[in-house]
Backbone as numpy.savetxt, mean C-alpha at the origin, in Angstrom:
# Nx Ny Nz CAx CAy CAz Cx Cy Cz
-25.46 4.81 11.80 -25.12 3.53 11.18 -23.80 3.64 10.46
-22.39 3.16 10.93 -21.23 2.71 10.23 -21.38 1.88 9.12
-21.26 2.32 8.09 -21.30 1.85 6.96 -19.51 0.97 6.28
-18.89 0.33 7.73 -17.60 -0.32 7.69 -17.70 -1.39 7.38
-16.81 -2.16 6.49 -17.28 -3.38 6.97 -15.30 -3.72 6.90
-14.82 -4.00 8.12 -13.13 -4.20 7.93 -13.07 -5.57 8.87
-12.73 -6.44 8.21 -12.18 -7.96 8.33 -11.13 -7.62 9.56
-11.20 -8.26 10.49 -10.19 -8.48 11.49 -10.04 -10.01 11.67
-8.31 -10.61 11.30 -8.38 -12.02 11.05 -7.26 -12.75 12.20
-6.66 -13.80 12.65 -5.25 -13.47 12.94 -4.39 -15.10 12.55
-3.09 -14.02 12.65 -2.41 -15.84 11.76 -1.51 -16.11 13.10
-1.50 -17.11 13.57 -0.96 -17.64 14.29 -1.08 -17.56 15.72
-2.30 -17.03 15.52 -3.02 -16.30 17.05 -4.31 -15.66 17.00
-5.42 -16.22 17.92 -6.60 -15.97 17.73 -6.65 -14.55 18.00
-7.64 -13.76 17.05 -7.77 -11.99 17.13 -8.60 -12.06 18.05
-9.07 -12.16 19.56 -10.21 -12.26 20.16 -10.88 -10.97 20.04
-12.66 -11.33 20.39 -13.20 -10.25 20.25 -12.46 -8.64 21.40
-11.89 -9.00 22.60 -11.32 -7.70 22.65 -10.80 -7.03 21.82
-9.24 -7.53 21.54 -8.91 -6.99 20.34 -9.54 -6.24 19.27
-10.65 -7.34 18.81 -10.99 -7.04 17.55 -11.94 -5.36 17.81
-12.61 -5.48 18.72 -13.18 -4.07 19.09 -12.52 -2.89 19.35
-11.50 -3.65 20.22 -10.32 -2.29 20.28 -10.07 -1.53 19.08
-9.59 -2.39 18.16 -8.76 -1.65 16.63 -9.98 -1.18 16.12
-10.98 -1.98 16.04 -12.11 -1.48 14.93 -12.28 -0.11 15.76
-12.45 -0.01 17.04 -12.87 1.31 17.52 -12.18 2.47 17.32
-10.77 1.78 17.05 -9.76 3.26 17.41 -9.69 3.27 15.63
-10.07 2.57 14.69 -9.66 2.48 13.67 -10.79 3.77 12.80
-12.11 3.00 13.04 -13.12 4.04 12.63 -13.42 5.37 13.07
-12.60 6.11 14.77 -12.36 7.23 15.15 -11.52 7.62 14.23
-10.15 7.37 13.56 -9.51 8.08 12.55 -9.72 8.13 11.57
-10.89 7.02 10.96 -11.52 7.53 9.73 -12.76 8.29 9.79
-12.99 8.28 10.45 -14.49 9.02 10.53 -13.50 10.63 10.53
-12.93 10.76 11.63 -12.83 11.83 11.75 -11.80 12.56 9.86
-11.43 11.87 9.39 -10.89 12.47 8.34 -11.50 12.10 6.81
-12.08 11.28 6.99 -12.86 10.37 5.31 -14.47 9.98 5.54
-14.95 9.84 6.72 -16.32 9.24 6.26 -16.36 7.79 6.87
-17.65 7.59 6.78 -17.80 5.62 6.63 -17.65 4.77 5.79
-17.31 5.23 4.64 -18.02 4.24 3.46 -16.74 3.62 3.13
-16.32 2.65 3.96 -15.26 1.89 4.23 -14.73 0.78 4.28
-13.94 0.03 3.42 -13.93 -1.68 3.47 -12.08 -1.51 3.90
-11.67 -2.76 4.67 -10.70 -2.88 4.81 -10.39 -4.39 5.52
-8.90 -4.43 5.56 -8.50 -5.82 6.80 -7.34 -5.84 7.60
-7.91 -5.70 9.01 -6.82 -6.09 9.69 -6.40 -7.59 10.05
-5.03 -7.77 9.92 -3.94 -8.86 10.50 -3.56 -8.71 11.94
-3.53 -9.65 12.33 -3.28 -9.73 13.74 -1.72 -10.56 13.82
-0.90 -10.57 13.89 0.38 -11.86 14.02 1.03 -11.92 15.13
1.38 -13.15 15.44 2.26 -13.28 16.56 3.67 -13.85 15.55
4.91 -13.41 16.15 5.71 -14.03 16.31 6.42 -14.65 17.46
7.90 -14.81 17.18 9.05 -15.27 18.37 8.99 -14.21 19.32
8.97 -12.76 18.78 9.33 -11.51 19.29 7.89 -10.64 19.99
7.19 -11.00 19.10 5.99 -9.84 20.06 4.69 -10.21 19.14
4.02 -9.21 18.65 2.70 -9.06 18.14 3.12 -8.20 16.69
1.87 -8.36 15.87 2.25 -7.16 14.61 0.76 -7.09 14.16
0.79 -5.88 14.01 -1.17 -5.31 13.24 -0.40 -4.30 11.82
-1.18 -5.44 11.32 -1.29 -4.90 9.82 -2.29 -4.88 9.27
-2.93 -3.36 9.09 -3.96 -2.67 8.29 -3.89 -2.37 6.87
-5.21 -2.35 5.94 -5.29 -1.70 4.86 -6.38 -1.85 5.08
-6.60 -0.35 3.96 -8.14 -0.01 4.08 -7.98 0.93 2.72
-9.22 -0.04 1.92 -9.20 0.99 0.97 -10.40 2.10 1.22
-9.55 3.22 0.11 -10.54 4.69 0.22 -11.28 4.36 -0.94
-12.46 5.36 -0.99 -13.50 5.88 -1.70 -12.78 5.88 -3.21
-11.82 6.54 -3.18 -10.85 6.83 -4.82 -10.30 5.48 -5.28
-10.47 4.45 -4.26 -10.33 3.37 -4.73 -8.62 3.06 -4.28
-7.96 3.82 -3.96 -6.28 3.97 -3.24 -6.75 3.04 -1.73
-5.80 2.30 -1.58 -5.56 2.20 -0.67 -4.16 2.27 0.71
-4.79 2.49 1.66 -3.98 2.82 2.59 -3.15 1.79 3.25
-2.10 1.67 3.60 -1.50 0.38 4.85 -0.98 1.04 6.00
-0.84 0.24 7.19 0.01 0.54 8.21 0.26 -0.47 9.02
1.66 -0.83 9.22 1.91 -1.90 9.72 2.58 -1.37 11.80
1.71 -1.93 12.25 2.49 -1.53 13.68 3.24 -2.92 14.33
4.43 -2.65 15.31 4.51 -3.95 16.28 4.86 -3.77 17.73
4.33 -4.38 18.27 4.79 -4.01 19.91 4.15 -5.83 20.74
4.95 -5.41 22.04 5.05 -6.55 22.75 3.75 -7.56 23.13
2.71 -7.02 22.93 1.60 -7.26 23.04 0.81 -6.66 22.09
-0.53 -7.69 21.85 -1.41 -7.42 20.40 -2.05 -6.07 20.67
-2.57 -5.40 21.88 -2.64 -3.62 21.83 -1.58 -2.84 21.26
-0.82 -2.90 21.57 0.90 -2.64 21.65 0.94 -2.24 19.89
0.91 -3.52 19.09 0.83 -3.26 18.26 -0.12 -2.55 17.67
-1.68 -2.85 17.90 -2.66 -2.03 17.06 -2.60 -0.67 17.35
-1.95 -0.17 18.67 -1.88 1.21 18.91 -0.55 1.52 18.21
0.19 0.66 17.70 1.30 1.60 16.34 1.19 1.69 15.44
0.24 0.60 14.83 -0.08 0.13 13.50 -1.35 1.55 13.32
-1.98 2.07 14.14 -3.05 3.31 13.84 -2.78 4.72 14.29
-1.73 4.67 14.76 -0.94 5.72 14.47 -0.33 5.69 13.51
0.66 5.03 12.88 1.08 5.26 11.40 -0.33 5.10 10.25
-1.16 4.84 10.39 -2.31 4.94 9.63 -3.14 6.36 9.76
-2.71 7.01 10.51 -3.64 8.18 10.85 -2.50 8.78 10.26
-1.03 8.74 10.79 -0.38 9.72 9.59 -0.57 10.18 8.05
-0.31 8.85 7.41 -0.91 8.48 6.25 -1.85 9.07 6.07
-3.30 8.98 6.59 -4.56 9.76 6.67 -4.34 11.05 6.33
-3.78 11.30 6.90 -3.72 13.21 6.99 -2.98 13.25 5.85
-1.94 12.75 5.52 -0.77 13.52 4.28 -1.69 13.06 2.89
-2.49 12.08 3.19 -3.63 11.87 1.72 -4.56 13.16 1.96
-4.84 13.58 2.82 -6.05 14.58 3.15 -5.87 15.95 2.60
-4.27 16.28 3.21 -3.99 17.14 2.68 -3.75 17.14 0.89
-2.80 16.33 0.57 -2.76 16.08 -1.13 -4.04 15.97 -1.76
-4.95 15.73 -1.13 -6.40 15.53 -2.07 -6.89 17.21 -2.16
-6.33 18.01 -1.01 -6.68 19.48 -1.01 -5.88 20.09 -2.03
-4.91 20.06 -2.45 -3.89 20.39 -3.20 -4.09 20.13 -4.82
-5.14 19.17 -5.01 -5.40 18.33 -5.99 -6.85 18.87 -6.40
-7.12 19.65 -6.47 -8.56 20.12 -6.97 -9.42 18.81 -6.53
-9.45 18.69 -5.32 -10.30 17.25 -5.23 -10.34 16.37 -5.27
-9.37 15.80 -5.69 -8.77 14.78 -6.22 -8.92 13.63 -7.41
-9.74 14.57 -8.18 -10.33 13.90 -9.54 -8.92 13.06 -10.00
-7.98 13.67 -10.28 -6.97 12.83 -11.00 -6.06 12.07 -10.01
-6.66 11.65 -8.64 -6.29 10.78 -8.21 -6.91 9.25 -8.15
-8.30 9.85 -9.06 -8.93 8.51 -9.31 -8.64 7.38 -9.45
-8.73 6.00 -8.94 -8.40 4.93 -9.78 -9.09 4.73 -11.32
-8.23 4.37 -12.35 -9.34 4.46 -13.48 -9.11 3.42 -13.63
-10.12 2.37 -14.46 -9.92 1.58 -15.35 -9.85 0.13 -14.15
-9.81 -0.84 -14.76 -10.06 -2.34 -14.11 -8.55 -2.61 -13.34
-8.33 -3.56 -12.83 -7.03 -4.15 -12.11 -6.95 -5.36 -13.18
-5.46 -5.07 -13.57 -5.07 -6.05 -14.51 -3.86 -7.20 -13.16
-3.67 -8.77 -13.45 -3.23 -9.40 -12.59 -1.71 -9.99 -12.83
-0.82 -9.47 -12.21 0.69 -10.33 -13.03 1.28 -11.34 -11.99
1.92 -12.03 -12.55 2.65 -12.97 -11.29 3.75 -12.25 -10.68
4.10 -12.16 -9.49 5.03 -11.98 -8.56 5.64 -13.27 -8.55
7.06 -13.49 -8.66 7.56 -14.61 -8.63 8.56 -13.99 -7.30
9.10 -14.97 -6.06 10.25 -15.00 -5.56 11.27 -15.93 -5.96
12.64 -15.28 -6.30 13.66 -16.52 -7.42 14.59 -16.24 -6.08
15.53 -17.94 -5.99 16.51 -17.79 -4.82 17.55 -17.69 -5.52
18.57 -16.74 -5.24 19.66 -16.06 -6.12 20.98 -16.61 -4.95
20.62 -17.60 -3.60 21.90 -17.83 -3.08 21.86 -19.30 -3.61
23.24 -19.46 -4.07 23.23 -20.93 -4.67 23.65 -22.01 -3.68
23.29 -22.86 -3.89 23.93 -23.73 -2.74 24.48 -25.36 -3.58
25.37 -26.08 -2.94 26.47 -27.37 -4.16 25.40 -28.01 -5.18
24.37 -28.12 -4.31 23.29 -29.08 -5.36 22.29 -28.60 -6.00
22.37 -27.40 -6.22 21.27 -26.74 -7.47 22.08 -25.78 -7.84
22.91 -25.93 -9.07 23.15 -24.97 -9.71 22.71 -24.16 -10.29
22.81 -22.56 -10.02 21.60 -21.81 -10.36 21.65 -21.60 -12.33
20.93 -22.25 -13.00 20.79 -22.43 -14.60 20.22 -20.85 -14.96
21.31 -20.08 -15.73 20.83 -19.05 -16.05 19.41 -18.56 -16.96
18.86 -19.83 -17.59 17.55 -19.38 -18.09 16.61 -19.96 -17.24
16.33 -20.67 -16.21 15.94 -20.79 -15.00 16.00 -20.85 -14.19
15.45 -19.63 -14.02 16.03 -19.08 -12.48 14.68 -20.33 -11.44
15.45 -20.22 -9.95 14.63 -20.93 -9.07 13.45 -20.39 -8.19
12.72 -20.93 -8.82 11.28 -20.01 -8.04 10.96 -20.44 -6.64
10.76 -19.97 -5.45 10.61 -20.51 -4.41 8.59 -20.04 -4.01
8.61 -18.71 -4.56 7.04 -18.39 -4.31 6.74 -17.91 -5.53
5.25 -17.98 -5.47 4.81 -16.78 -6.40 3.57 -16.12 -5.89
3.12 -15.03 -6.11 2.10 -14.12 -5.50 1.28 -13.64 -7.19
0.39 -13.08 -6.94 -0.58 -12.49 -7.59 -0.32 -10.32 -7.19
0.27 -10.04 -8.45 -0.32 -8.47 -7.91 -0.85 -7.61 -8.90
-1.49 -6.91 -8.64 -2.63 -6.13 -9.40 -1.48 -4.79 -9.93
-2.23 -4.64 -11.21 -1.60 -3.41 -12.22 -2.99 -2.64 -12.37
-2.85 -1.54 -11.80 -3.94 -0.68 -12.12 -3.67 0.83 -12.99
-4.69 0.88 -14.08 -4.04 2.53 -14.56 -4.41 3.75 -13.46
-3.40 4.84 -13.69 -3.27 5.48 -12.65 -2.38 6.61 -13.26
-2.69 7.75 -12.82 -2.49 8.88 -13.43 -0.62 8.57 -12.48
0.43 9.62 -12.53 1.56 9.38 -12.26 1.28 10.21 -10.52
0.41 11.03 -10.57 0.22 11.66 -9.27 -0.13 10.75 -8.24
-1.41 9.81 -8.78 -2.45 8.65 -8.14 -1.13 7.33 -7.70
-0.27 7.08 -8.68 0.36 6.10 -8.52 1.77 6.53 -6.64
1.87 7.81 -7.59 3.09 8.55 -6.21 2.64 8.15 -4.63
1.14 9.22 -4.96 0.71 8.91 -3.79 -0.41 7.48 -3.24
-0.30 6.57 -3.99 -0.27 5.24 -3.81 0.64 4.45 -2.87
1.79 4.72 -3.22 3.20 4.44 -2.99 3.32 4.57 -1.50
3.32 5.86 -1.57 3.79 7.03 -0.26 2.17 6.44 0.86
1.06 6.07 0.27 0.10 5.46 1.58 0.17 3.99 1.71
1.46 3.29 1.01 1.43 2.09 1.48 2.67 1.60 2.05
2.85 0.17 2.44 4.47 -0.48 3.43 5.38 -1.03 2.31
4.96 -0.36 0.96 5.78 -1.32 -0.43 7.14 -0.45 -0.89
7.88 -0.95 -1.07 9.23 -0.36 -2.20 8.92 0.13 -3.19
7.82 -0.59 -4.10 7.64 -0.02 -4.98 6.18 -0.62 -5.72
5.58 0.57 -7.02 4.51 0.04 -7.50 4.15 -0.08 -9.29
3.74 -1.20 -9.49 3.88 -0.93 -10.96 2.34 -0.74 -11.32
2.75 0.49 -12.65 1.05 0.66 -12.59 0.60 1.11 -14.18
0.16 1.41 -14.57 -0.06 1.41 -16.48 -1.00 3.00 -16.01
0.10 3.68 -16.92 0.69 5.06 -16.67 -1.03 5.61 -17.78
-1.97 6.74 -17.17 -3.22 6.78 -17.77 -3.36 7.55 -18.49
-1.86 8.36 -18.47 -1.36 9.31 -20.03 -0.87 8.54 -21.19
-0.29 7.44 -21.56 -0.36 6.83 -22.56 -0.63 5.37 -22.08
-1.08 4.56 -21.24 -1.22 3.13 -21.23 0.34 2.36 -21.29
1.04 2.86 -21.14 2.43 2.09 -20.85 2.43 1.74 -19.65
3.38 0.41 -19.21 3.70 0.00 -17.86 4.86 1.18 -17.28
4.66 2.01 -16.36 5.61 2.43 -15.09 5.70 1.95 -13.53
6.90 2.49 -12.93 7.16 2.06 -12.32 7.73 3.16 -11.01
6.29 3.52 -9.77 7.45 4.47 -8.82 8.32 3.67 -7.92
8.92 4.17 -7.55 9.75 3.10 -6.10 10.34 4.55 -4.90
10.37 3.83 -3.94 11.06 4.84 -2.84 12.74 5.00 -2.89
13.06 6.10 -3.32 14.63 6.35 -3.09 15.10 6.26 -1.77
16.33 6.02 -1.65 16.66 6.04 -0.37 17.21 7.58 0.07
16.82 8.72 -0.79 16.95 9.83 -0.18 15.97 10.69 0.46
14.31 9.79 0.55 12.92 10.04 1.09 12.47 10.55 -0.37
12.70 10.56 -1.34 11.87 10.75 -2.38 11.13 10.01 -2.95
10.43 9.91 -4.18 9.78 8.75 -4.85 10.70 8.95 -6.15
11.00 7.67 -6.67 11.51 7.59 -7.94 10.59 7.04 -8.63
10.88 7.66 -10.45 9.50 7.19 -11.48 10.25 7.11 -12.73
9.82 5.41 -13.05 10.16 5.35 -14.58 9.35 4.75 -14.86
9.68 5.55 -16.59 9.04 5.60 -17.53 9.81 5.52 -18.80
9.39 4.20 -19.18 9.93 3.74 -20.36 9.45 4.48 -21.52
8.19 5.06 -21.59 7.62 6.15 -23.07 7.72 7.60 -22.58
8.44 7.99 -21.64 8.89 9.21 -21.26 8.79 10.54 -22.54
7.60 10.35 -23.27 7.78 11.67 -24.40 7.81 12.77 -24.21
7.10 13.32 -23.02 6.87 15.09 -23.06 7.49 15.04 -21.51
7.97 15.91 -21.25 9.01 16.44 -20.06 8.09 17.09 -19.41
6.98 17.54 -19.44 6.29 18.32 -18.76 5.45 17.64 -17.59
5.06 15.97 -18.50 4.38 14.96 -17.26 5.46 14.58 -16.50
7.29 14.57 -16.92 8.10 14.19 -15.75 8.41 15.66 -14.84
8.14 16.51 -14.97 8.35 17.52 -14.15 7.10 17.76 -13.44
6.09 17.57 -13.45 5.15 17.43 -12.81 4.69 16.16 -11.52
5.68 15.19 -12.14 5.96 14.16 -11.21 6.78 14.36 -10.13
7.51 15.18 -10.73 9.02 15.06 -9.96 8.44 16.36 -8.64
7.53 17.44 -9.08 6.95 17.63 -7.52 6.63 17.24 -6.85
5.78 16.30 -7.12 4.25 15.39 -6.43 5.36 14.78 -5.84
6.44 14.10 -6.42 6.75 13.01 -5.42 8.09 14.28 -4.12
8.23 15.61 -4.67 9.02 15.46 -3.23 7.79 16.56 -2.28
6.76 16.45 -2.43 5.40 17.03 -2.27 5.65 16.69 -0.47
């Protein structure tokens, strides 16, 4: 008994049940074989102008979750890229959780706190002058702040398709912030930066 339960949805194109069996099948062969069942997640199905796109997340047991976004010319096409970059991912968490005494301090701790994501349009155009104390909002999103040790947050980062993550640091409760350098590293700030020993300890994990 698979104890999965992963949402397969699609926007702009029905996920038919082929599909949907395909991914779930090839999806739960790479977790089984590296994590277990005890598994919630959702795949995206999209069409565009250009082809297909499968976008996965699935959260783990530690409460981290994973992404992988694939695309190819057809909706297989994609789910067979989108779970290969998810099985990568897989393994480089697998290994870091070995490295990690287990991964106790990769725990998620503590509740998900909720902030607004705003998108502001910064190209101006004759008839909206952009007013420097209001800026122009075009979206806004919902994203979760979770505390998270600086290791948990790194490799947060490094198993998802984001630039960057903000997360309330579980050595003092301050807001930080990792992001991906463009030299393959992780970058980490920290505005209460007191003891040098939690930034040198970071500064492995992330070229880990």
């Amino acid at each position: 008994g698979r104890n999965m339960t992963i949402q397969v949805t699609g926007k702009n194109v029905d996920a038919g049940e082929a599909y949907k069996s395909y991914i779930l099948e090839k999806i739960s062969t790479v977790l089984e074989k590296y994590i277990g069942p005890e598994i919630s997640g959702h795949v995206r199905l999209e069409k565009d102008k250009i082809g297909f796109k499968t976008n996965c997340s699935i959260r783990l047991r530690t409460g981290l979750q994973v992404e992988a976004h694939g695309e190819g010319v057809d909706a297989y096409g994609s789910a067979d890229s989108a779970v290969e970059r998810l099985e990568k991912r897989i393994r480089r968490y697998k290994r870091r959780l070995k490295n990690h005494h287990n991964g106790r301090d990769l725990d998620v701790l503590g509740t998900e706190q909720f902030a607004r994501d705003y998108t502001v349009r910064v190209t101006e155009d004759e008839d909206h002058e952009v007013s420097p104390e209001h800026p122009m909002i075009i979206a806004e999103a919902e994203r979760g702040i979770r505390e998270l040790t600086v290791s948990a947050a790194v490799l947060q980062l490094d198993l998802s398709e984001n630039q960057f993550l903000v997360f309330r640091n579980a050595a003092h409760g301050g807001l930080n912030v990792v992001y991906r350098r463009r030299d393959g590293n992780i970058g980490w700030i920290d505005p209460a930066a007191k003891n040098a020993e939690m930034a040198a300890g970071a500064g492995e994990e992330a070229s880990a």
